[in-house]
mmCIF file of the N, C-alpha and C atoms, coordinates in Angstrom:
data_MODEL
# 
_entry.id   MODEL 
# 
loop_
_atom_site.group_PDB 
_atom_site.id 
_atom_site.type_symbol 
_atom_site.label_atom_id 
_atom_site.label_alt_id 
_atom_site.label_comp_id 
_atom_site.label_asym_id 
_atom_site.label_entity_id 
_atom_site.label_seq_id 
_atom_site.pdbx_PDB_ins_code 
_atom_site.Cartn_x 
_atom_site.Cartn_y 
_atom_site.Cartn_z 
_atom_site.occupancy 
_atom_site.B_iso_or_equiv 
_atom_site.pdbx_formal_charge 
_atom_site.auth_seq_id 
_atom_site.auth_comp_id 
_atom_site.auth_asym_id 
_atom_site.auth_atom_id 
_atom_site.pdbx_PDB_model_num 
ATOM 1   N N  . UNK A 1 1  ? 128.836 93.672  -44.619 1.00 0.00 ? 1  UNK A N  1 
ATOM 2   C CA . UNK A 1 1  ? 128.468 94.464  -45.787 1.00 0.00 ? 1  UNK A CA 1 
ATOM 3   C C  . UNK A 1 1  ? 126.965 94.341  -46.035 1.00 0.00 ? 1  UNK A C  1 
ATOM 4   N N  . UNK A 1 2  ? 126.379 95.397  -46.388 1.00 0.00 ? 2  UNK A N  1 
ATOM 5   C CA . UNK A 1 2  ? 124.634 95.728  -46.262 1.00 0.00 ? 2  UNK A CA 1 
ATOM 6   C C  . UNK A 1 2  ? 124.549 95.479  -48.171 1.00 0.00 ? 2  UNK A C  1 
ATOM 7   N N  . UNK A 1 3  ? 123.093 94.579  -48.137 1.00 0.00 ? 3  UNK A N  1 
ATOM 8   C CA . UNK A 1 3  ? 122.989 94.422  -49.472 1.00 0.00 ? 3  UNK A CA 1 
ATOM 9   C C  . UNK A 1 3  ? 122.312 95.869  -49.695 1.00 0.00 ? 3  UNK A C  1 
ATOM 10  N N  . UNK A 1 4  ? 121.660 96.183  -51.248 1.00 0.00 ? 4  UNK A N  1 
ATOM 11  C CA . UNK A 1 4  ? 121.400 97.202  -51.423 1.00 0.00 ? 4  UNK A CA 1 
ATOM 12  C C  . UNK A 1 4  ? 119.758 96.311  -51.886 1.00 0.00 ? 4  UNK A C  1 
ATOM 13  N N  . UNK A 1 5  ? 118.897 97.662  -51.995 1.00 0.00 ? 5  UNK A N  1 
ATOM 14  C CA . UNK A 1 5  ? 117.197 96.817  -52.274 1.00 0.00 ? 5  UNK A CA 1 
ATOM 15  C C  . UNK A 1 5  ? 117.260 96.274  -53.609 1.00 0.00 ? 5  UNK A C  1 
ATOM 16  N N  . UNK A 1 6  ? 118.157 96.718  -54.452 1.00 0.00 ? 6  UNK A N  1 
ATOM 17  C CA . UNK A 1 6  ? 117.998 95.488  -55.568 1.00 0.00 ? 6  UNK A CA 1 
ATOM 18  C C  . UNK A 1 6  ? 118.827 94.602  -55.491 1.00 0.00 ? 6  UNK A C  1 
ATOM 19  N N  . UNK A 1 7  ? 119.761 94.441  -54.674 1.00 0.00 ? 7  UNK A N  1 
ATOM 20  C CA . UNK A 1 7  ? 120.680 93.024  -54.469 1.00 0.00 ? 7  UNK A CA 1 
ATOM 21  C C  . UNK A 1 7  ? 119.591 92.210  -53.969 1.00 0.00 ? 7  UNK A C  1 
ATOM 22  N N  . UNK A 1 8  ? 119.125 92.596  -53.400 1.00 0.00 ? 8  UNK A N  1 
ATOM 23  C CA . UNK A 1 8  ? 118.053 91.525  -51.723 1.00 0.00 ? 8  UNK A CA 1 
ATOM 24  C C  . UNK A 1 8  ? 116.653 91.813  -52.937 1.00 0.00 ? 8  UNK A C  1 
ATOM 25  N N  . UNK A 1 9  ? 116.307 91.978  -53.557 1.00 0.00 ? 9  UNK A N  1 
ATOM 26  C CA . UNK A 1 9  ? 115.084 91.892  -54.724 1.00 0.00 ? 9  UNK A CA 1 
ATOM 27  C C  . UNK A 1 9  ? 115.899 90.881  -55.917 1.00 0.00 ? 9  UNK A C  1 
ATOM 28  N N  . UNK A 1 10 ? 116.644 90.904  -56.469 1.00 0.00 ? 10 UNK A N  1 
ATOM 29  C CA . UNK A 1 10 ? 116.863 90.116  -57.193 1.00 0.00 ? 10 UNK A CA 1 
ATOM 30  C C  . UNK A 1 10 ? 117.265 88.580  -56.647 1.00 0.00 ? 10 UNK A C  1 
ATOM 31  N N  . UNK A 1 11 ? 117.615 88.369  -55.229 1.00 0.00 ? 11 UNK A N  1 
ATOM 32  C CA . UNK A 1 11 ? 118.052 87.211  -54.635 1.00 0.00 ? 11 UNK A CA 1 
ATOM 33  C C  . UNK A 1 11 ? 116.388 86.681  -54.685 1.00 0.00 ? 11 UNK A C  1 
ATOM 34  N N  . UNK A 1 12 ? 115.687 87.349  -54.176 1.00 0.00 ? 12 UNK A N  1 
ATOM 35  C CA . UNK A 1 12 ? 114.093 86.854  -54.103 1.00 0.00 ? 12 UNK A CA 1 
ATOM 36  C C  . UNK A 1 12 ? 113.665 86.462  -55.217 1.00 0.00 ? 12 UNK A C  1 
ATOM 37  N N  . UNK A 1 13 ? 113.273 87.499  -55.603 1.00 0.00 ? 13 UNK A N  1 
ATOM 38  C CA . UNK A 1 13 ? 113.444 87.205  -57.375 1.00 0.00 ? 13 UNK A CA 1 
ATOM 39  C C  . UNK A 1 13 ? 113.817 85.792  -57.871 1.00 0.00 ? 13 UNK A C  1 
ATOM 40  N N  . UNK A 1 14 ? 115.209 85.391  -57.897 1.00 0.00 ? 14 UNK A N  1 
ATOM 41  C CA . UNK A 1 14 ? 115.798 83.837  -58.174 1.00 0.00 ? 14 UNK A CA 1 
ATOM 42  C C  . UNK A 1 14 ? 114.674 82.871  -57.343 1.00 0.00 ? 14 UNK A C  1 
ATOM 43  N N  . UNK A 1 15 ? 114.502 82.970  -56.276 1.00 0.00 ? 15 UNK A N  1 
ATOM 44  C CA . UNK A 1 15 ? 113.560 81.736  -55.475 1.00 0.00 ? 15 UNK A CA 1 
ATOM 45  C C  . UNK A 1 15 ? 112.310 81.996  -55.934 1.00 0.00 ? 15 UNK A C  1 
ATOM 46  N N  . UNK A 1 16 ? 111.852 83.217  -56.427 1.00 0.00 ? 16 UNK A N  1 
ATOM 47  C CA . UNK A 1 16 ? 110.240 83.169  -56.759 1.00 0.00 ? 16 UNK A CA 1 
ATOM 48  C C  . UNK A 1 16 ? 110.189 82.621  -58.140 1.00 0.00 ? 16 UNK A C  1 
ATOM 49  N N  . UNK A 1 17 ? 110.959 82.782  -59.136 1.00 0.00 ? 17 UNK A N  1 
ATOM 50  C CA . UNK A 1 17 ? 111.023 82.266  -60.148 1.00 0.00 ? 17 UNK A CA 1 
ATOM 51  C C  . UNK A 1 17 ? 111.214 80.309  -60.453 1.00 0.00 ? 17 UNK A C  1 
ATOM 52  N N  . UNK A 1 18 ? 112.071 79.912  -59.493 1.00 0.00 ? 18 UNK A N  1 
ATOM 53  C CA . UNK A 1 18 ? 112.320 78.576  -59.208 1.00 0.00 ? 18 UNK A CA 1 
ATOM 54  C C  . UNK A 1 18 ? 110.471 78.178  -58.615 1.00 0.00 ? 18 UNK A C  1 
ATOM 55  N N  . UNK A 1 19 ? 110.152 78.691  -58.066 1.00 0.00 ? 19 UNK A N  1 
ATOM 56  C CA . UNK A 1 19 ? 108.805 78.447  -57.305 1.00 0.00 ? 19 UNK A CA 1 
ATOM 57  C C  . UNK A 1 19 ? 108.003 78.237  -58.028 1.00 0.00 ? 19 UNK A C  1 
ATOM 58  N N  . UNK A 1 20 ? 107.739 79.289  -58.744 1.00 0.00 ? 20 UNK A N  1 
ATOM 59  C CA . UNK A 1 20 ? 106.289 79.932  -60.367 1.00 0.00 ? 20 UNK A CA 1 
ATOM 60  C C  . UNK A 1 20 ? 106.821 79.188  -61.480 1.00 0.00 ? 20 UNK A C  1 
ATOM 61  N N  . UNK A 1 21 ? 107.616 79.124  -61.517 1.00 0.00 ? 21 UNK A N  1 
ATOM 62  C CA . UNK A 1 21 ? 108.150 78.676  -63.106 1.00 0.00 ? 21 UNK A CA 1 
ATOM 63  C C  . UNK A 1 21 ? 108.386 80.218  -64.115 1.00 0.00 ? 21 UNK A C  1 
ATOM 64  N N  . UNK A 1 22 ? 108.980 79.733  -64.812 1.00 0.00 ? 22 UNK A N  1 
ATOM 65  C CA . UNK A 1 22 ? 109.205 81.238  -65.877 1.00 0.00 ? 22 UNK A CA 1 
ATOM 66  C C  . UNK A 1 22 ? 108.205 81.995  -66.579 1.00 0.00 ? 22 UNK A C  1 
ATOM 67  N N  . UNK A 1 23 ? 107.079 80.964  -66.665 1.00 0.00 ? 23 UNK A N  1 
ATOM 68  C CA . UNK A 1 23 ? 105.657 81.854  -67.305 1.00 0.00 ? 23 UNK A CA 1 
ATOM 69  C C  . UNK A 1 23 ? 105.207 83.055  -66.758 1.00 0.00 ? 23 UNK A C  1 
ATOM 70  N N  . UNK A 1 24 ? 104.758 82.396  -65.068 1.00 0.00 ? 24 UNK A N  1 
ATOM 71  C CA . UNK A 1 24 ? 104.175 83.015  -64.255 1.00 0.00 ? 24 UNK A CA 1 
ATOM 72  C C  . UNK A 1 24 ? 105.168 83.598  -63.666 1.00 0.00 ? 24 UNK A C  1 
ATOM 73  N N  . UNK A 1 25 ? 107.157 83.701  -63.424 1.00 0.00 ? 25 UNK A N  1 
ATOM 74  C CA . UNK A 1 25 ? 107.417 85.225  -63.363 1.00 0.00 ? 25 UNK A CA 1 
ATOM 75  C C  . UNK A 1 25 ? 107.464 86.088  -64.342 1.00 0.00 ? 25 UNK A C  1 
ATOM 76  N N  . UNK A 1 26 ? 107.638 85.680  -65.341 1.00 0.00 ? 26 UNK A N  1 
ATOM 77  C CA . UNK A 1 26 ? 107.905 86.704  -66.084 1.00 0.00 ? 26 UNK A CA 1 
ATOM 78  C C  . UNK A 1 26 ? 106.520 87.347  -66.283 1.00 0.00 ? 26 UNK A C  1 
ATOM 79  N N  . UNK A 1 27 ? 105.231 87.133  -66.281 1.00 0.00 ? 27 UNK A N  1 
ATOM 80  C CA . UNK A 1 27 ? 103.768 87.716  -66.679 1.00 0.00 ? 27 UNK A CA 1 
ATOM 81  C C  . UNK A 1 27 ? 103.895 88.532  -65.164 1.00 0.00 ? 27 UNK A C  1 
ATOM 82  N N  . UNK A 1 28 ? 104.000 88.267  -63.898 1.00 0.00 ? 28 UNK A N  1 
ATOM 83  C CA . UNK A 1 28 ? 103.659 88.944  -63.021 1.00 0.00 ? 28 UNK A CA 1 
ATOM 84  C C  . UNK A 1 28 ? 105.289 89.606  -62.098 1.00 0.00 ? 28 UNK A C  1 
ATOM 85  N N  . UNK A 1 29 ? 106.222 89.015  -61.954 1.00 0.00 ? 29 UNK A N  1 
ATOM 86  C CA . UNK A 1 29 ? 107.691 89.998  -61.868 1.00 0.00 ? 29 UNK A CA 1 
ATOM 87  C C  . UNK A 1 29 ? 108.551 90.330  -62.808 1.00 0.00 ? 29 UNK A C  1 
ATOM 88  N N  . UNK A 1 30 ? 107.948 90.252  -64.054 1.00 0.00 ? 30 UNK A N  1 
ATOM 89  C CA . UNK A 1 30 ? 109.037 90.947  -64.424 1.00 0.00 ? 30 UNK A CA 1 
ATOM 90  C C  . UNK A 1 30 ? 109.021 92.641  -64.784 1.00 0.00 ? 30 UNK A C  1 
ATOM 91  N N  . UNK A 1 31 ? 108.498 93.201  -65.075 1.00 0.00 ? 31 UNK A N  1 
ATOM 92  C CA . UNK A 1 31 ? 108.088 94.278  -64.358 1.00 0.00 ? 31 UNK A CA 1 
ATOM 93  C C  . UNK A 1 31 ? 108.695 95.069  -63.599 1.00 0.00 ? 31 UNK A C  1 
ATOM 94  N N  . UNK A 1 32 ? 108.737 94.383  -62.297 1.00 0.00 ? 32 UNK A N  1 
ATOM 95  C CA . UNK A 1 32 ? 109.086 94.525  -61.105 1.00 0.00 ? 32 UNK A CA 1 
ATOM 96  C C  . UNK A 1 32 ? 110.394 95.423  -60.680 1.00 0.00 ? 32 UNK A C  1 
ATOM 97  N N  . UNK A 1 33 ? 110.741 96.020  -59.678 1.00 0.00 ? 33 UNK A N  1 
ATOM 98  C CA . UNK A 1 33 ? 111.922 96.683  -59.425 1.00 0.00 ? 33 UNK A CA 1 
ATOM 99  C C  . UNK A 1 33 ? 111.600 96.999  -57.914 1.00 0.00 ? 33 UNK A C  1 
ATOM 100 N N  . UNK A 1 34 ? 113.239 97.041  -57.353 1.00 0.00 ? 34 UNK A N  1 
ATOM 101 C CA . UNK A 1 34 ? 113.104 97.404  -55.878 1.00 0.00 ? 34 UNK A CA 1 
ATOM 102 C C  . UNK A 1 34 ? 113.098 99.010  -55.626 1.00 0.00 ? 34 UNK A C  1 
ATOM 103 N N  . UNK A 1 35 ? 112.494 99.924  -54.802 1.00 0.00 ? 35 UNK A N  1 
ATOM 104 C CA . UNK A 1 35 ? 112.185 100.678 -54.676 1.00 0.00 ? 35 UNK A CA 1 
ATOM 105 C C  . UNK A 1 35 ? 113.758 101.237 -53.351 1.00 0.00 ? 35 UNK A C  1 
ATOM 106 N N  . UNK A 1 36 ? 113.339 100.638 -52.369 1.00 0.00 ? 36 UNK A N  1 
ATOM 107 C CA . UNK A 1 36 ? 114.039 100.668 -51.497 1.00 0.00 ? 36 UNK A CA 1 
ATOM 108 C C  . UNK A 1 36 ? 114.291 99.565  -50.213 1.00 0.00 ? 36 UNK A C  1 
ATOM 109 N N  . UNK A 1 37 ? 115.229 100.019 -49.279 1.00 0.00 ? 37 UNK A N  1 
ATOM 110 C CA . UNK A 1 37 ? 114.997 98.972  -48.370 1.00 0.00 ? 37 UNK A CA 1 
ATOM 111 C C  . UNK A 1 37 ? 115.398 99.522  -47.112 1.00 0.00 ? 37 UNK A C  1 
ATOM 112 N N  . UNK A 1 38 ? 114.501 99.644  -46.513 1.00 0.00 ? 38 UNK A N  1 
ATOM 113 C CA . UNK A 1 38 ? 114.923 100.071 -44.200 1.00 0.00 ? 38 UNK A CA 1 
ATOM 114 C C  . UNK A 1 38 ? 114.188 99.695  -43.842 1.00 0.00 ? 38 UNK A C  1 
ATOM 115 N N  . UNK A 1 39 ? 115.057 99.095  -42.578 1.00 0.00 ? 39 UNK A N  1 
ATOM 116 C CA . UNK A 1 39 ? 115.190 98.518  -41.490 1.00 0.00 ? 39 UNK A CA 1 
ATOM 117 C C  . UNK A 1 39 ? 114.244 97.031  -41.837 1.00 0.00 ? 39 UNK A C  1 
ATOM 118 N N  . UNK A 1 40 ? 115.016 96.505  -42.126 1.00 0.00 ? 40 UNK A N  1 
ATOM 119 C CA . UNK A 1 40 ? 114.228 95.073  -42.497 1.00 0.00 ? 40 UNK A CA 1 
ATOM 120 C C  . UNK A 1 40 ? 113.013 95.441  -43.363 1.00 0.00 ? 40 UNK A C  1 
ATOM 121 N N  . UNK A 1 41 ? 112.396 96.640  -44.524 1.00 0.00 ? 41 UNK A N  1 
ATOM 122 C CA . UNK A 1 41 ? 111.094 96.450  -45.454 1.00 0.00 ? 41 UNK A CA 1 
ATOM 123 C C  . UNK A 1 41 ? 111.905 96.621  -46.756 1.00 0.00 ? 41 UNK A C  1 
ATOM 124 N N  . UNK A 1 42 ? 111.518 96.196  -47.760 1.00 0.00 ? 42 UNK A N  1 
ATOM 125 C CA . UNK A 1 42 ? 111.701 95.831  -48.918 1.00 0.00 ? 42 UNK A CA 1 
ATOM 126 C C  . UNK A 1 42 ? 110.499 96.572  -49.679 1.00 0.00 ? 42 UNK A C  1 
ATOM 127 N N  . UNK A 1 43 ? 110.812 97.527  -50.199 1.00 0.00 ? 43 UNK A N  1 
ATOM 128 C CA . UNK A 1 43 ? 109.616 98.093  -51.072 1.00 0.00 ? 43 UNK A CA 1 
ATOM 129 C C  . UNK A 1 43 ? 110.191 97.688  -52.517 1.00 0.00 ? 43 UNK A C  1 
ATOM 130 N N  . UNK A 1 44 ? 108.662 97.200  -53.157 1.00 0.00 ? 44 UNK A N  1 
ATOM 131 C CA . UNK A 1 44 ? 109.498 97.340  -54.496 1.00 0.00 ? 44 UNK A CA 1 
ATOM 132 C C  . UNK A 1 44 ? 107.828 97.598  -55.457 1.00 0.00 ? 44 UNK A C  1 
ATOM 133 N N  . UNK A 1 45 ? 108.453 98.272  -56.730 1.00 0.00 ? 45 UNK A N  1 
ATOM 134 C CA . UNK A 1 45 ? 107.434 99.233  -57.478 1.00 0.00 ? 45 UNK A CA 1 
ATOM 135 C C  . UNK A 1 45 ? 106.784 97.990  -58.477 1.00 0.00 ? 45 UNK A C  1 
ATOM 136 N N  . UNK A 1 46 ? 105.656 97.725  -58.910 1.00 0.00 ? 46 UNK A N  1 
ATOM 137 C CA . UNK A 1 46 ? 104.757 97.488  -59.635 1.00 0.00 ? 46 UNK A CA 1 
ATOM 138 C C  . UNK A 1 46 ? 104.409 97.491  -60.711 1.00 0.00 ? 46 UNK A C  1 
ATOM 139 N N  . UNK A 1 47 ? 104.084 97.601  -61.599 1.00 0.00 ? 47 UNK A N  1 
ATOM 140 C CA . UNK A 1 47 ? 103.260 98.088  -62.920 1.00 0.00 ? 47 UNK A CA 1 
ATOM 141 C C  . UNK A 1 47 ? 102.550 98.711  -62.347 1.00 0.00 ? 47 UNK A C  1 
ATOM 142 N N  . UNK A 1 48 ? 101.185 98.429  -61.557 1.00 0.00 ? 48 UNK A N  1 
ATOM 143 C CA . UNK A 1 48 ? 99.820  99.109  -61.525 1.00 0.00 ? 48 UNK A CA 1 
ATOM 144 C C  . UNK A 1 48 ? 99.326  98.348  -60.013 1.00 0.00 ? 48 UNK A C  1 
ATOM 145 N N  . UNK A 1 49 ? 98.175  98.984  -59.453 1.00 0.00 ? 49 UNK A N  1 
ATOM 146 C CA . UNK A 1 49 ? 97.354  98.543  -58.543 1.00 0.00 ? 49 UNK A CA 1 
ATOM 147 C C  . UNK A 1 49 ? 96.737  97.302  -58.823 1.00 0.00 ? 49 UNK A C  1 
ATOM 148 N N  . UNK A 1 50 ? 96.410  96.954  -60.044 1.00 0.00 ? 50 UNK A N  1 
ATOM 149 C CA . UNK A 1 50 ? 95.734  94.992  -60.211 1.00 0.00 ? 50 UNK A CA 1 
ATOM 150 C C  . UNK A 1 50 ? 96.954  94.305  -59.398 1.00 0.00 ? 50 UNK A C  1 
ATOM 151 N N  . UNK A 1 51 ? 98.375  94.887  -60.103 1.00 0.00 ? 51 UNK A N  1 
ATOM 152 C CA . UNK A 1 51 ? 99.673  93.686  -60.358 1.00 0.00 ? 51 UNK A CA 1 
ATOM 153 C C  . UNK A 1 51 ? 99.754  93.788  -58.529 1.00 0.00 ? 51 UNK A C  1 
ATOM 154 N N  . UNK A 1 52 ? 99.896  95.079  -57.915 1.00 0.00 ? 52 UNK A N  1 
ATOM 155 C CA . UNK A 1 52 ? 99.921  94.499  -56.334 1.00 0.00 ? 52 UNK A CA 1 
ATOM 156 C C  . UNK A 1 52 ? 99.196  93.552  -55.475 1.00 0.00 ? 52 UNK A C  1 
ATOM 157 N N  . UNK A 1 53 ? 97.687  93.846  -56.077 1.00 0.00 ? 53 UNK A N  1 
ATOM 158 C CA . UNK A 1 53 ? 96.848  93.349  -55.334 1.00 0.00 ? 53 UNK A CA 1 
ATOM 159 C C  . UNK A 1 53 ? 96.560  91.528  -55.483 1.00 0.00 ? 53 UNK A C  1 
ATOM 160 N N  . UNK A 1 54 ? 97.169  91.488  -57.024 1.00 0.00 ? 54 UNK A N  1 
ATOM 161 C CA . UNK A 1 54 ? 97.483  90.142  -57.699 1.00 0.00 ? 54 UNK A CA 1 
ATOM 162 C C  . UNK A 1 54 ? 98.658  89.838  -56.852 1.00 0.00 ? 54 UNK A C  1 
ATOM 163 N N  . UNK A 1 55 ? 99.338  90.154  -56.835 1.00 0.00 ? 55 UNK A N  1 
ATOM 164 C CA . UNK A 1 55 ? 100.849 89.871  -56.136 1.00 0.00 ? 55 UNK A CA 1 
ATOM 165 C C  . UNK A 1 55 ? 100.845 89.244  -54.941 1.00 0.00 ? 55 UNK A C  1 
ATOM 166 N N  . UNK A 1 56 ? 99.951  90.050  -53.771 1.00 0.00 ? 56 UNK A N  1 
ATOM 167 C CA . UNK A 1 56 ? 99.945  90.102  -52.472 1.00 0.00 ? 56 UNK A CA 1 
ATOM 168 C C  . UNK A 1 56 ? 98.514  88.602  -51.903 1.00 0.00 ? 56 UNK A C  1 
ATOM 169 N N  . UNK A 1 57 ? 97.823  88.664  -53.167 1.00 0.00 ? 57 UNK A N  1 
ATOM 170 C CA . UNK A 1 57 ? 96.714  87.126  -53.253 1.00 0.00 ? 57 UNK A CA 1 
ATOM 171 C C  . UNK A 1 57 ? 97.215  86.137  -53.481 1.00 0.00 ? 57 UNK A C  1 
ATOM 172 N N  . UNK A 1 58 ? 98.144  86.237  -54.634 1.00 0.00 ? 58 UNK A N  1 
ATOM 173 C CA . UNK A 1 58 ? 98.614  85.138  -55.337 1.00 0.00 ? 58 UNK A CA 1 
ATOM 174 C C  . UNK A 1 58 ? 99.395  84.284  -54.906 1.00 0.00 ? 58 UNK A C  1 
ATOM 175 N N  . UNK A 1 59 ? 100.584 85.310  -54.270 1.00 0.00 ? 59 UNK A N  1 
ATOM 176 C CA . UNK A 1 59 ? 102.019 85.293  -54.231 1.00 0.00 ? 59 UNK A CA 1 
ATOM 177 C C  . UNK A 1 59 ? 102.774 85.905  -52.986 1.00 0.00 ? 59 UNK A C  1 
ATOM 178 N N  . UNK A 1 60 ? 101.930 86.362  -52.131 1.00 0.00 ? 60 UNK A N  1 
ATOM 179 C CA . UNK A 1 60 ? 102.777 86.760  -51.002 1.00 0.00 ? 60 UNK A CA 1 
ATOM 180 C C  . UNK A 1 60 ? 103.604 85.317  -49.966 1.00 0.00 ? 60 UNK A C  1 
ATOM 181 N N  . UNK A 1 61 ? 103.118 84.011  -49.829 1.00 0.00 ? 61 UNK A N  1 
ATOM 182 C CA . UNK A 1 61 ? 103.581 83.030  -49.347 1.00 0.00 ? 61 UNK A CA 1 
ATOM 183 C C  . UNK A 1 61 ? 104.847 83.061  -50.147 1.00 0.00 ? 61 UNK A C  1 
ATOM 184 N N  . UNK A 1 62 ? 104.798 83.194  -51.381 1.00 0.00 ? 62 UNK A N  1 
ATOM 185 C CA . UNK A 1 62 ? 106.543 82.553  -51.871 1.00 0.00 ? 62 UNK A CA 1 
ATOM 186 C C  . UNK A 1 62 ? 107.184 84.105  -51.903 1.00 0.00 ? 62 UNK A C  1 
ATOM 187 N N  . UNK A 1 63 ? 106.747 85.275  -51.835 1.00 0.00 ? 63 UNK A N  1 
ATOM 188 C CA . UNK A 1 63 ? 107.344 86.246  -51.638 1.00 0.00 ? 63 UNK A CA 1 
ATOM 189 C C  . UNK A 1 63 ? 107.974 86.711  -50.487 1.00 0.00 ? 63 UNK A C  1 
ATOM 190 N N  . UNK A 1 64 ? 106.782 86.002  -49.787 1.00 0.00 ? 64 UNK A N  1 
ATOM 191 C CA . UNK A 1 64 ? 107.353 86.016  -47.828 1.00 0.00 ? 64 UNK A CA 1 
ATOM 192 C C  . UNK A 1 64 ? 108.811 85.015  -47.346 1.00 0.00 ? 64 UNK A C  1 
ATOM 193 N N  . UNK A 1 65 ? 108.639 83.940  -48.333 1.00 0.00 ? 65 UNK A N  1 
ATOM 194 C CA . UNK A 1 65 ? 109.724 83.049  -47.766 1.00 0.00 ? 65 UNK A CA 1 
ATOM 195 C C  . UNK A 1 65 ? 111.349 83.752  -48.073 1.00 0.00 ? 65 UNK A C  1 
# 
């Protein structure tokens, strides 16, 4: 059975939050929503261009895991 992009975004979600602590998800994912998901990519939508570019500096190591 195939998760759907917000099943497999909210599982991430749980480990990035355990990681950041609740301050720092909730100021920078909560927000957040999955867009879609093929063939192994995970898109998911933003607030704005800062919050990606913050995201992808900050936070792509615990987003990657």
């Amino acid at each position: 059975m195939e998760c759907s992009a917000t099943e497999v975004w909210l599982k991430i979600l749980d480990h990035i939050e355990k990681e950041i602590g609740s301050l720092g998800f909730q100021t920078w994912f909560g927000q957040s929503r999955a867009v879609s998901l093929k063939d192994d990519c995970l898109t998911v939508h933003v607030l704005n261009r800062f919050f990606k570019d913050w995201l992808i500096e900050h936070y792509w190591e615990v987003i990657d895991k």
